[in-house]
C-alpha positions as CSV (number, residue, x, y, z in Angstrom):
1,X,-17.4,-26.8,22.5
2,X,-16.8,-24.1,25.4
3,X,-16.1,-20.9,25.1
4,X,-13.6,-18.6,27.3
5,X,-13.7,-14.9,27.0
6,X,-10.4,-13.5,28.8
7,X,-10.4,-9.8,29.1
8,X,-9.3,-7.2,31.2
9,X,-11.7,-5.4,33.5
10,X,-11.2,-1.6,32.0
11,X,-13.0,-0.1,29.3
12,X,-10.8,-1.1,26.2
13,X,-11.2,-4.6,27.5
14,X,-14.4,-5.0,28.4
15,X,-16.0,-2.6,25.3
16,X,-13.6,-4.8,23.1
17,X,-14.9,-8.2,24.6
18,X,-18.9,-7.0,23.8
19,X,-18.1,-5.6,20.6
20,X,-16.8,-9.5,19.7
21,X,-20.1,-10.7,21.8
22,X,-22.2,-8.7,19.7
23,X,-21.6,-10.6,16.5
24,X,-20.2,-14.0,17.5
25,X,-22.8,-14.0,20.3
26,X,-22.8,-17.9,22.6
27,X,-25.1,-18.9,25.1
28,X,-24.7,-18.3,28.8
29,X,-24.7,-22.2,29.8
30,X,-21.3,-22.4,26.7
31,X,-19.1,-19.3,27.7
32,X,-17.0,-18.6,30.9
33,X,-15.9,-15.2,31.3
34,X,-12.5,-14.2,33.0
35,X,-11.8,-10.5,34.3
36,X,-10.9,-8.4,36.8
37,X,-9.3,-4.9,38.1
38,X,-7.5,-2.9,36.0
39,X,-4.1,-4.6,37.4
40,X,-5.0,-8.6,36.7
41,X,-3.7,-9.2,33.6
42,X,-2.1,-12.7,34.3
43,X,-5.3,-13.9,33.2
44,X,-4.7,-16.8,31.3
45,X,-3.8,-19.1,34.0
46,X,-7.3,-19.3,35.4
47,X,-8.2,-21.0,32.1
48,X,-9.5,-24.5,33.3
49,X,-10.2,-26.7,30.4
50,X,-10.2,-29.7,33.1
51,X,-14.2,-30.0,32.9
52,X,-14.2,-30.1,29.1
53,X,-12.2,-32.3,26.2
54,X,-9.6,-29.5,25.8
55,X,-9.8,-29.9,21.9
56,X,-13.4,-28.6,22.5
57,X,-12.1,-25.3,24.2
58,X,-12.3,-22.0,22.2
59,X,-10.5,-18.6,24.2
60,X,-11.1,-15.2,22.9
61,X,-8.8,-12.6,24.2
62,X,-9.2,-9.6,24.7
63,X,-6.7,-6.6,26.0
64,X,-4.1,-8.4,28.0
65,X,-0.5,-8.5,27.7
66,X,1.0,-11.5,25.7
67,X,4.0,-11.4,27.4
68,X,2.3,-11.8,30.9
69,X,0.5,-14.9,29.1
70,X,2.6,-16.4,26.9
71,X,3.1,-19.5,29.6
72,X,-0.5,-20.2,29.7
73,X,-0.9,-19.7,26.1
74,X,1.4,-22.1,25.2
75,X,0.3,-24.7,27.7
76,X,-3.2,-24.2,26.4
77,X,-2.4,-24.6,22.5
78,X,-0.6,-27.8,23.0
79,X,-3.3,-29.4,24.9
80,X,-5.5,-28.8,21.8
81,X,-7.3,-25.7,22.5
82,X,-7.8,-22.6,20.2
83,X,-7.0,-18.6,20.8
84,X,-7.9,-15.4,19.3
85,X,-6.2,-13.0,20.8
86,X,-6.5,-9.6,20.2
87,X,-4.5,-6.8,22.3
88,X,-2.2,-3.8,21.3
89,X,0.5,-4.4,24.2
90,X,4.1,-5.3,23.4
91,X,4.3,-9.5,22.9
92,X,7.9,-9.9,22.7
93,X,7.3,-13.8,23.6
94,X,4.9,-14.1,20.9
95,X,5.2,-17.7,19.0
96,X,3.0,-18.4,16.0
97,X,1.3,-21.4,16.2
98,X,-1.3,-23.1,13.9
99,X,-4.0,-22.7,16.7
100,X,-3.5,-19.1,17.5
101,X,-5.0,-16.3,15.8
102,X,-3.3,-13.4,16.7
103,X,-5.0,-9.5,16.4
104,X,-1.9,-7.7,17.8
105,X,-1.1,-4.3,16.7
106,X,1.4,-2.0,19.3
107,X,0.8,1.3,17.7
108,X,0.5,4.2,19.7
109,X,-2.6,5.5,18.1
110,X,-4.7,1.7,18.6
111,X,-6.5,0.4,21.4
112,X,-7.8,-3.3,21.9
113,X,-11.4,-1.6,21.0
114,X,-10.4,-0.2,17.7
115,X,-8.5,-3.8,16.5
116,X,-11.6,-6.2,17.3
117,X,-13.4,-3.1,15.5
118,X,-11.2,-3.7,12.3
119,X,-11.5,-6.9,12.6
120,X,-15.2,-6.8,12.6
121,X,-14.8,-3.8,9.8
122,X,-17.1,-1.6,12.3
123,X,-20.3,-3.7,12.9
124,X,-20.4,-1.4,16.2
125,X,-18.4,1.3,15.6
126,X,-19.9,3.0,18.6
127,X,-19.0,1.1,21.0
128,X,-15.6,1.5,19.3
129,X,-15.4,5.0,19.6
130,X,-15.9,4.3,23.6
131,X,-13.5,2.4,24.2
132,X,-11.0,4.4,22.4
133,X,-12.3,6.9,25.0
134,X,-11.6,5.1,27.7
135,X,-8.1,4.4,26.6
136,X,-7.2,8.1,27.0
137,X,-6.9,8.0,22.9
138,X,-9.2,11.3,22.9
139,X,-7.8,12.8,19.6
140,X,-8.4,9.6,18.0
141,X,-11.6,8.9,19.3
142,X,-13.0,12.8,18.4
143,X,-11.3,12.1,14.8
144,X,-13.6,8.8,14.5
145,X,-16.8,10.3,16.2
146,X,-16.7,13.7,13.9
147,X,-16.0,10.8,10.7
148,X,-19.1,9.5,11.7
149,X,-20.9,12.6,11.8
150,X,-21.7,12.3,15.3
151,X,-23.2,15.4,17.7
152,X,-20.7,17.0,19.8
153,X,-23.7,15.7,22.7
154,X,-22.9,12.0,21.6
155,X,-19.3,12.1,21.5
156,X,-19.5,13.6,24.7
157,X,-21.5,10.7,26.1
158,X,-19.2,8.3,24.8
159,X,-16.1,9.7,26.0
160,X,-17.7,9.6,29.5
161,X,-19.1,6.0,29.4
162,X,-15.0,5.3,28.2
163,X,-13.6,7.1,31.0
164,X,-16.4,6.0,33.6
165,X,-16.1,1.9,32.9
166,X,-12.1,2.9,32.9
167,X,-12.3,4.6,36.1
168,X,-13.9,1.8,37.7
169,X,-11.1,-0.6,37.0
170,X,-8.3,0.7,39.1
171,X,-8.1,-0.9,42.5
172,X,-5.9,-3.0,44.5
173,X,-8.2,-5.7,44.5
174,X,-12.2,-5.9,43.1
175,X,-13.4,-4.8,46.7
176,X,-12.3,-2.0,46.0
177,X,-14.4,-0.7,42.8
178,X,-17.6,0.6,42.5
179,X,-18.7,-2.8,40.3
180,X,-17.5,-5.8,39.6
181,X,-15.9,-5.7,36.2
182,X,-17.9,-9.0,35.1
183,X,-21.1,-7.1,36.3
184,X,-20.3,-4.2,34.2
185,X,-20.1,-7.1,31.2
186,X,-23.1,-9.2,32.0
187,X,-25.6,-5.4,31.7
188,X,-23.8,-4.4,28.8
189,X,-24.8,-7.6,26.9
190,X,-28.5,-6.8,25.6
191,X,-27.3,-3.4,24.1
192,X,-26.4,-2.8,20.7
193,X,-26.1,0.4,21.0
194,X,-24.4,2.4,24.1
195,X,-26.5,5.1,23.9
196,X,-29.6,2.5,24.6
197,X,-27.2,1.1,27.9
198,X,-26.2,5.0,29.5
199,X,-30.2,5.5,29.1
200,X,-31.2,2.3,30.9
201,X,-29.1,1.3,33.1
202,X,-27.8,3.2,35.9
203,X,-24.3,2.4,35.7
204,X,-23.4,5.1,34.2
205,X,-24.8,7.7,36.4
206,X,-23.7,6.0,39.6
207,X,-19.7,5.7,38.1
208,X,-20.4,9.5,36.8
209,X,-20.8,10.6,40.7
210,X,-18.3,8.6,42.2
211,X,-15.6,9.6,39.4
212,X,-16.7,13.5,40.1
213,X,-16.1,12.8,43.8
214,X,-13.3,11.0,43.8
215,X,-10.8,12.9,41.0
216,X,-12.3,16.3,43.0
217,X,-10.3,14.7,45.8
218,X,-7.3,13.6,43.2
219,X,-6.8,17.5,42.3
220,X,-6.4,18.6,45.4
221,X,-3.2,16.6,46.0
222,X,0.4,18.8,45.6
223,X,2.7,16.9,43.0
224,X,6.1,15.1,45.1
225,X,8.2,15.9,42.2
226,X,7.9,18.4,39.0
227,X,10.4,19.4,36.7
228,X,10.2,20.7,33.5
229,X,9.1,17.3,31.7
230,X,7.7,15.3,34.5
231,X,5.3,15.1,37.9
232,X,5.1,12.4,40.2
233,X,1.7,12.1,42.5
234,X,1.7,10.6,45.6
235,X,-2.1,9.7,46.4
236,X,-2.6,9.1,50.1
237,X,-3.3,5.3,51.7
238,X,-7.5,5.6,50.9
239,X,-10.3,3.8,48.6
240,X,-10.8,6.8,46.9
241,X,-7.4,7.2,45.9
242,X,-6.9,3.5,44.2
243,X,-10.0,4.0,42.1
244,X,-9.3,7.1,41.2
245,X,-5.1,6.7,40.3
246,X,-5.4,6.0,36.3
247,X,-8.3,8.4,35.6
248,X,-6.5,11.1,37.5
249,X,-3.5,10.0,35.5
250,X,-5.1,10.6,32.2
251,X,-6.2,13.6,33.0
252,X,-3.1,15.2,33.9
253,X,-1.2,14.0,30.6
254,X,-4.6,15.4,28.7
255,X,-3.9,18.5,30.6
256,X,-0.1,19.0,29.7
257,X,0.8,17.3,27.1
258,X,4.3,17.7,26.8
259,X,4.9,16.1,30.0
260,X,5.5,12.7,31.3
261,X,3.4,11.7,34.9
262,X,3.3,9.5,37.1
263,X,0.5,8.7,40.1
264,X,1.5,6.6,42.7
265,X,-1.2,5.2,45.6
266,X,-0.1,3.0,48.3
267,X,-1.7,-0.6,48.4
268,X,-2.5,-2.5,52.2
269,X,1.4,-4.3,51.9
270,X,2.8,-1.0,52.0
271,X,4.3,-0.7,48.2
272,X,2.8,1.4,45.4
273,X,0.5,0.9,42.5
274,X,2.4,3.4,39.9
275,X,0.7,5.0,36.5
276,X,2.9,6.1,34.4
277,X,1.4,8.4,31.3
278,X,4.4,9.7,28.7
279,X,3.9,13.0,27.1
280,X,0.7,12.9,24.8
281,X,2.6,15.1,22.5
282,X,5.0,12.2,21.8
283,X,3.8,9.2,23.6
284,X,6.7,6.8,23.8
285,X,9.0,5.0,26.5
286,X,6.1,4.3,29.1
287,X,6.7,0.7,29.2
288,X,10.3,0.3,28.8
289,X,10.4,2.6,32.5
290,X,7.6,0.0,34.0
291,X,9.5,-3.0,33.0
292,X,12.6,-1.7,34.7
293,X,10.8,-2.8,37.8
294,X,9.3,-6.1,38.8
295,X,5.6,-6.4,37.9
296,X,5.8,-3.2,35.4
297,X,4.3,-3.5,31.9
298,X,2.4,-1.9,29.7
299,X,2.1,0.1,26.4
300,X,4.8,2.8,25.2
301,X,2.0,5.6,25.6
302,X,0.7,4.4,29.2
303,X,2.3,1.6,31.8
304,X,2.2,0.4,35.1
305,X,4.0,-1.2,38.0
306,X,2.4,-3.2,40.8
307,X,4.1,-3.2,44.1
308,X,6.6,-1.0,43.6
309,X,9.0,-0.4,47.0
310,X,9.4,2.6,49.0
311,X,13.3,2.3,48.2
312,X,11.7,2.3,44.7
313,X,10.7,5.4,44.4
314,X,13.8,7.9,43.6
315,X,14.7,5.5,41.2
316,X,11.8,5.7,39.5
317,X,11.6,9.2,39.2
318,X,15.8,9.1,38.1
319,X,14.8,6.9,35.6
320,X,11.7,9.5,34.7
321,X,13.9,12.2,34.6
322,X,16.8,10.6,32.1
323,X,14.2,9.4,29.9
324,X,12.2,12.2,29.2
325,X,14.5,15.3,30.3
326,X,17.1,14.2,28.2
327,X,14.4,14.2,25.1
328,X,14.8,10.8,24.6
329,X,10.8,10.1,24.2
């Protein structure tokens, strides 16, 4: 038997992916891990059973779209192999079949994190908690650290080993981020507990100054469009900026929530990476506005685009505008 873990390379994916590790741990020489940045989510495809019998091949999923998978999915069930999946983004192309076991739950208050936590009825409900954090679910996650009688001091460290591993996934490609998401993975393994991994290992100090330097830079930048219910940010052409474009984009929807945002950065072809954040207050229609463009997805709270024009752009922020102005969300 071999072992795939497919996750994506931000905090809800990798936290979920270790929480799953933690009980249902394999050996090194069995298991292939698959990530990357925040914005490979096509994942699925790099799958190579070609080395193995493919009835021998177990995948665990873990916080990537369905939709963007469902080829590879399918192609991998019917030649024999088997797939948990858990994730909490649309799957309008989900199929049922006898080989898939699917942990997929769209609601606007779940993250990948807090399913594979259900799942494992809260074995490592701390790690949980982070990863909630990470996914910009703040209320949530306060709600579940204050239910667990945590100190403000520990919810506080949680929040920012979420938003720190998150932070680190946004980049055009992994050259750009501070670690390798599969790095981040292989020295969180030995730790039960993250308290024990911000203590030990110096990941977490070394994200903490490079997210304080970089969203300093993020909040200096004027928005390219406000109205009453949404901002548009244009970061300019830098490292700093692609790292730093989710983050920043979490913050501002933490900091008004009734309004919609979205933070653009330019990638080296000359198009845009595009967060889009809907209002906190009522976070819906995120995803329907990303998949109005090609290589847009995402959740109905927070979405996405890759590559996304110059000619693009007014639509975009038309299509902003009639969503949320009108009161639809």
């Amino acid at each position: 038997m071999h072992y795939f873990d497919v996750c994506n390379g931000d905090a809800d994916g990798l936290i979920a992916r270790h929480q799953y590790r933690l009980s249902f741990p394999v050996a090194g020489t069995d298991l292939t891990l698959l990530t990357g940045s925040k914005r490979e989510t096509s994942l699925l495809s790099r799958v190579d059973t070609s080395r193995n019998e493919t009835n021998g091949t177990d995948i665990s999923v873990f916080d990537i779209s369905y939709d963007r998978n469902a080829e590879s999915a399918r192609r991998l069930l019917e030649g024999g192999a088997s797939i948990r999946y858990f994730d909490h983004h649309r799957a309008a192309r989900f199929q049922p079949h006898p080989r898939l076991a699917a942990h997929i739950d769209t609601s606007a208050d779940v993250c990948t994190s807090l399913i594979v936590d259900r799942y494992l009825e809260g074995a490592h409900h701390a790690w949980a908690i982070a990863g909630a954090f990470g996914d910009n679910l703040i209320e949530v996650a306060e709600q579940l650290a204050a239910n667990a009688h945590m100190a403000a001091e520990e919810a506080l460290t949680l929040r920012q080993l979420g938003e720190y591993i998150n932070y680190n996934a946004y980049g055009e490609s992994i050259r750009d981020l501070r670690y390798a998401p599969a790095e981040i993975a292989r020295r969180m393994l030995p730790y039960r507990s993250p308290f024990a991994f911000v203590q030990c290992e110096d990941i977490f100090v070394r994200l903490q100054i490079g997210f304080t330097a970089d969203l300093r830079r993020a909040r200096a930048v004027q928005p390219l469009y406000t109205s009453s219910m949404i901002a548009v940010y244009l970061l300019p052409d830098e490292p700093w900026a692609k790292r730093v474009s989710g983050a920043f984009a979490n913050l501002l929807a933490s900091a008004c929530k009734a309004r919609a945002h979205a933070v653009l950065s330019r990638t080296t072809t000359g198009t845009y990476t595009v967060s889009i954040r809907a209002p906190q207050d009522n976070p819906q229609h995120a995803n329907i506005i990303a998949e109005a463009f090609i290589n847009g997805g995402g959740r109905a709270g927070a979405a996405g685009i890759n590559n996304l024009p110059d000619n693009e752009i007014t639509r975009l922020i038309a299509l902003l505008e009639a969503t949320y102005e009108a009161g639809i969300a």
